[in-house]
Backbone as CSV, one residue per row, in Angstrom:
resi,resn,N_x,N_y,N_z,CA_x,CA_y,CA_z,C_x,C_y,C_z
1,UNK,71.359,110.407,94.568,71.929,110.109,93.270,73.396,109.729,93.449
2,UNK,74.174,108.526,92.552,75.183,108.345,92.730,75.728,108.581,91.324
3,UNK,76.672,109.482,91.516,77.916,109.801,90.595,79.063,109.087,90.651
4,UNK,79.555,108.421,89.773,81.200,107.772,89.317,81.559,108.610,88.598
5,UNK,82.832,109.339,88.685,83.625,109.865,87.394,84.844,108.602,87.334
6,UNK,84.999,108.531,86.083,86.524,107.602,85.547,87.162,108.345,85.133
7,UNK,89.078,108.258,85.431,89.777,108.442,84.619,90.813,107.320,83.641
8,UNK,90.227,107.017,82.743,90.562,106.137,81.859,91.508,105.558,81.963
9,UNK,92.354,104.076,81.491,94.024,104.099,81.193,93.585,104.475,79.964
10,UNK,95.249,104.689,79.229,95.661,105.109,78.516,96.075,104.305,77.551
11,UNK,95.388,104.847,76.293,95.757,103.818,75.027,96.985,104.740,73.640
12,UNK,97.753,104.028,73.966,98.728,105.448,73.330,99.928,104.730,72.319
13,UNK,100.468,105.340,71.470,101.326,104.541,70.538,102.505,104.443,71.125
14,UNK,102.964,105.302,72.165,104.088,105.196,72.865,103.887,105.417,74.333
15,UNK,105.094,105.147,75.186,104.482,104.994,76.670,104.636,106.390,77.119
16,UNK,103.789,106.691,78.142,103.230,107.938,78.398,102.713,107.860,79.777
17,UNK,102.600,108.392,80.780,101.725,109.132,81.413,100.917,110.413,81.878
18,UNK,99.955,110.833,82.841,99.347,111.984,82.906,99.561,112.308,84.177
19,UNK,99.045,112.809,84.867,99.266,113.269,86.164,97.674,113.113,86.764
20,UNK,97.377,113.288,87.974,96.343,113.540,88.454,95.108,114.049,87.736
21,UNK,93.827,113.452,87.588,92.539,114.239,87.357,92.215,115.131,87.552
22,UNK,93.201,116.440,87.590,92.263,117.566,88.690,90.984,118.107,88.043
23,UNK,90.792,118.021,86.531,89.260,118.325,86.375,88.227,117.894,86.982
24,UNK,88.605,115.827,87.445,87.804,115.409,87.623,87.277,115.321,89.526
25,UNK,88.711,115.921,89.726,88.658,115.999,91.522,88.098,117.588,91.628
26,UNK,88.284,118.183,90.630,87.621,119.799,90.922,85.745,119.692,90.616
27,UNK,85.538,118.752,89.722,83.934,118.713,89.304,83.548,117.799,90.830
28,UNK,83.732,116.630,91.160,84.004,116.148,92.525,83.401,116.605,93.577
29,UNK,84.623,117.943,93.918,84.396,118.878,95.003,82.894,119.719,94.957
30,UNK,83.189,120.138,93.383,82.041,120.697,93.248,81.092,120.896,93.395
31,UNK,80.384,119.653,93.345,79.340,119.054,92.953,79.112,118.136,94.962
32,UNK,80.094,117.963,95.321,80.091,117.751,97.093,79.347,118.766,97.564
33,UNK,80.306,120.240,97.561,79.948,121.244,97.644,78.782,121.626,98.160
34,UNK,78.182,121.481,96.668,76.863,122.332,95.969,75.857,121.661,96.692
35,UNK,75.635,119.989,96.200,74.581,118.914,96.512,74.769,118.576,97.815
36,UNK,76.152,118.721,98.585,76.164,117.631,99.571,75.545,116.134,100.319
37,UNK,74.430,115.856,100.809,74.150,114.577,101.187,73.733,114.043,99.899
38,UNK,72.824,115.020,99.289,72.192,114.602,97.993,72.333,113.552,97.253
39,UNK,74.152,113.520,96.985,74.685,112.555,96.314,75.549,112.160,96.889
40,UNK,76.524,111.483,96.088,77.228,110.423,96.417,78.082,109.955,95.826
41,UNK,79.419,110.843,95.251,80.633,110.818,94.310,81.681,109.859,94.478
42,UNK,81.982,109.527,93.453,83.199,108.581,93.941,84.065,108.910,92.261
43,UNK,85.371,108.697,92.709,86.681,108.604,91.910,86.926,107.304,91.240
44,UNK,86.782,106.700,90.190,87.791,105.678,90.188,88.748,105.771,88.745
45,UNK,89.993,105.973,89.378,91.227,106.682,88.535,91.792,104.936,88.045
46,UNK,91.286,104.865,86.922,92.141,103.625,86.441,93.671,103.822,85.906
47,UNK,94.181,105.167,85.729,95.645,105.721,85.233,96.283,105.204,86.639
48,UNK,95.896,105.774,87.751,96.089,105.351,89.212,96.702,104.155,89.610
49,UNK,95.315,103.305,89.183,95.076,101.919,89.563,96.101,101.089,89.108
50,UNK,96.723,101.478,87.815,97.518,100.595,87.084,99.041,101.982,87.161
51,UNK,99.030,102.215,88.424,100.614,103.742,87.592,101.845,102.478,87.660
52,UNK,102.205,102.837,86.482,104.099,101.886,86.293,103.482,100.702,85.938
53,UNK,102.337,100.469,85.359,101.951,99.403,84.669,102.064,99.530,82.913
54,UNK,102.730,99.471,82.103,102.805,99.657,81.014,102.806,98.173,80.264
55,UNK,101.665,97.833,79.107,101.593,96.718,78.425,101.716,96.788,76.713
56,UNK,102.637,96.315,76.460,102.679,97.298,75.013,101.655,95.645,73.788
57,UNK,100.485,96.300,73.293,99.795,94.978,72.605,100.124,95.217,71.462
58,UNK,100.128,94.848,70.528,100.580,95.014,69.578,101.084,96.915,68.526
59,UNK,100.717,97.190,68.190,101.483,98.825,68.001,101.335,99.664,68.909
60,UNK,100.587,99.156,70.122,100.473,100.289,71.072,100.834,100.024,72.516
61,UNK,100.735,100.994,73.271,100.909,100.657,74.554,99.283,101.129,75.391
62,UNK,99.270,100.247,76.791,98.101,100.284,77.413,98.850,100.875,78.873
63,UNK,98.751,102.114,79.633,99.208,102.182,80.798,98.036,102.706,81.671
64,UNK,98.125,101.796,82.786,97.303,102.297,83.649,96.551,100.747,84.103
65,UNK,95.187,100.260,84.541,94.505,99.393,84.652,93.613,99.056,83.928
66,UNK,93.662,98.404,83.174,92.876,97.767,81.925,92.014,96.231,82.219
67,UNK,92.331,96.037,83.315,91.593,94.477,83.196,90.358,95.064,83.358
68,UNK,89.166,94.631,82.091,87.756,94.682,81.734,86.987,94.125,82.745
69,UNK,87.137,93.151,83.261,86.303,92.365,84.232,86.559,93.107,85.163
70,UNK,87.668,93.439,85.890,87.568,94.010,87.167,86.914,95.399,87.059
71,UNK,86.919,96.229,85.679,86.347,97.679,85.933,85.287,97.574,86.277
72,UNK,84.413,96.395,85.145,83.047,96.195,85.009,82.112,96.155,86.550
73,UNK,83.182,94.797,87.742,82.676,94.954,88.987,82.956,96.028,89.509
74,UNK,83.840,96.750,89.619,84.040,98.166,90.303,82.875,98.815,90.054
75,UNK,82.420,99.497,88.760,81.493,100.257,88.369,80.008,99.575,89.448
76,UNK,80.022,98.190,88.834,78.626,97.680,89.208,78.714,97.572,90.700
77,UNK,79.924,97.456,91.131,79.671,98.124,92.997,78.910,98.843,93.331
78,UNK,79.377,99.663,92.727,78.641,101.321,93.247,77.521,101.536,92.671
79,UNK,76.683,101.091,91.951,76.126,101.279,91.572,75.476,102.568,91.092
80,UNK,76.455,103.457,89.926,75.922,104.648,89.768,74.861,104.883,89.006
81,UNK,74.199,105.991,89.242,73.015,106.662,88.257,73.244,107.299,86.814
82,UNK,75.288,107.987,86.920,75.624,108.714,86.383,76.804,108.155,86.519
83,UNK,77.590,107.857,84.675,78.664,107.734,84.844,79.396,108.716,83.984
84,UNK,80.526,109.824,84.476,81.273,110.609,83.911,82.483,110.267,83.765
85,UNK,83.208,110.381,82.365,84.539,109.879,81.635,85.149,110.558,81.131
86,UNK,86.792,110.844,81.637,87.554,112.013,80.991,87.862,111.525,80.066
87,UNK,87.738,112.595,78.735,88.536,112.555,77.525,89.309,113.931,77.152
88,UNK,90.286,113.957,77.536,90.824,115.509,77.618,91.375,115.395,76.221
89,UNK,92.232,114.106,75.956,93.068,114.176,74.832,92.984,113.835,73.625
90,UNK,93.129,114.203,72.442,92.739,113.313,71.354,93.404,112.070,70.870
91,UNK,94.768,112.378,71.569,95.551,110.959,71.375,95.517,110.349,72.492
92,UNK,94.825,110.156,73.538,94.338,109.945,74.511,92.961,108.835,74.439
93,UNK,92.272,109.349,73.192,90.484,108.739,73.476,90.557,107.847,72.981
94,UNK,90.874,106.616,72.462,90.618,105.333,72.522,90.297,104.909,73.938
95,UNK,91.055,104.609,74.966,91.063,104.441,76.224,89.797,104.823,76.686
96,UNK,89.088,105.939,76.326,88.070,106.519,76.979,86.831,105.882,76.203
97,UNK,86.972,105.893,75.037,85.873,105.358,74.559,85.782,103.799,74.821
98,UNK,86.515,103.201,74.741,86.626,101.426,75.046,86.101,101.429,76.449
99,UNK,86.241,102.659,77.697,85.764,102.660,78.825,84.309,102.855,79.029
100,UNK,83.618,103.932,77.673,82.442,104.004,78.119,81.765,102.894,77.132
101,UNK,82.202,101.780,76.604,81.750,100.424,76.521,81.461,100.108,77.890
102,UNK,82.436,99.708,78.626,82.439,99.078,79.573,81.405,99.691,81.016
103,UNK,81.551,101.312,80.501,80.632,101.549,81.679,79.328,100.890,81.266
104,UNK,79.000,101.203,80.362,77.266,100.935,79.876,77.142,99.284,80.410
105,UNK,78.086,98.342,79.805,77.981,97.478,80.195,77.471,96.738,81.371
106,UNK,78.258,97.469,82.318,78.211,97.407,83.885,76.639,98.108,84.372
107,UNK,76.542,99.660,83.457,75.178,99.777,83.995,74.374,100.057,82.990
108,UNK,73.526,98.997,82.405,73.226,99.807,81.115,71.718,100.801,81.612
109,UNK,71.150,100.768,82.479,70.572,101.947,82.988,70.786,103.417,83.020
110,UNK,72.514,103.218,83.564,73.354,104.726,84.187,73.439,105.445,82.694
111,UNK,73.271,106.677,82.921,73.539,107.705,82.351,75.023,108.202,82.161
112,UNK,75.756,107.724,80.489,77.376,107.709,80.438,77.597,109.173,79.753
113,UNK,78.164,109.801,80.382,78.433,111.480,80.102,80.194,111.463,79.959
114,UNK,80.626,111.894,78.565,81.989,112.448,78.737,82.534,113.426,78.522
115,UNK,82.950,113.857,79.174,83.686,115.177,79.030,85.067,115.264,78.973
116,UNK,85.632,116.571,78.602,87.089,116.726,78.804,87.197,117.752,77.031
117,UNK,88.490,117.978,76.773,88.832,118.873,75.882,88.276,118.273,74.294
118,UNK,88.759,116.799,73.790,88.478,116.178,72.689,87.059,115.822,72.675
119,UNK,86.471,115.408,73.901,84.565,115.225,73.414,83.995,116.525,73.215
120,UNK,84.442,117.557,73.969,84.049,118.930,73.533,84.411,119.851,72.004
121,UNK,85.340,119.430,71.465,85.982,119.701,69.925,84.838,118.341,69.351
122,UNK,84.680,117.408,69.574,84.465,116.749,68.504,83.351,115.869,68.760
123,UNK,82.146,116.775,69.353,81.084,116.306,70.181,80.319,115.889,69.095
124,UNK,80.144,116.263,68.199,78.771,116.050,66.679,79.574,114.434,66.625
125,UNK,80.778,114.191,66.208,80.883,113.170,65.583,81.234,112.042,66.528
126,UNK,81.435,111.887,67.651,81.812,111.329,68.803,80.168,110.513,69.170
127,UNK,79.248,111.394,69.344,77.369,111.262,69.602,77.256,110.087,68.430
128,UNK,77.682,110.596,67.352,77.406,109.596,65.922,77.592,108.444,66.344
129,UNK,79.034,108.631,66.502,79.721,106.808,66.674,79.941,105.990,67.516
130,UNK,79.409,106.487,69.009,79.908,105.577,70.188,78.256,106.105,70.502
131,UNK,77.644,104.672,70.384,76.199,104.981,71.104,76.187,104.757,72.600
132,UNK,77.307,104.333,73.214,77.290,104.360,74.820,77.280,105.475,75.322
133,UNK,77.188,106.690,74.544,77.611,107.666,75.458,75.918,108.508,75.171
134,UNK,75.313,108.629,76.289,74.552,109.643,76.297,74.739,111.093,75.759
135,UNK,75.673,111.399,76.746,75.736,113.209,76.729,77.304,113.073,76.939
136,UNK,77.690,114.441,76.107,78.769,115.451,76.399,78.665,116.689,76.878
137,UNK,79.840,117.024,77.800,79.547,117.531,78.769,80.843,118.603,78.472
């Protein structure tokens, strides 16, 4: 089985950054750990990909890596089974949700799971409105 976790850029009214995924490098390990050969994890930190990239579009700012086409081939590289997406923040989840567009896109097979602090507060109504997302986690 192949696992992708994403960590989103950031869609924010002012410029901002976060620091490292460690939820998503601790579930990662975890899950290395536990399954080992089994699977087959991979990172791709779009906050990372794009750090000191700040694009401000009209009232907001975009930091991190946002070009759509390139996520889309990244994802469809790897071809995962399972795609997991941090949403820790609530002023944070635009970014995340516009991402799990794009995952489905890339695989509309894969299984799009998000987790983090805001899909967990606001899991009933999140399921409602973004049909890309399978499961919260």
């Amino acid at each position: 089985m192949k696992i992708l976790l994403i960590n989103p850029y950031i869609v924010s009214m002012m410029p901002t950054s976060l620091s490292e995924p460690l939820g998503l490098i601790s579930l990662a390990t975890y899950l290395d750990s536990y399954f080992g050969d089994a699977i087959d994890i991979q990172i791709l930190d779009l906050n990372a990909l794009g750090r000191g990239k700040i694009l401000k579009k009209d009232s907001k700012y975009i930091m991190g890596m946002d070009d759509q086409p390139e996520i889309i081939k990244r994802i469809r590289a790897f071809e995962p089974d399972v795609i997991g997406i941090n949403c820790n923040f609530t002023m944070y989840s635009e970014g995340a949700f516009e991402v799990t567009a794009l995952a489905k896109k890339a695989c509309p097979i894969a299984l799009v799971v998000m987790g983090g602090a805001h899909a967990s507060l606001d899991a009933e109504n999140i399921m409602r409105e973004y049909p890309n997302i399978d499961f919260i986690v």
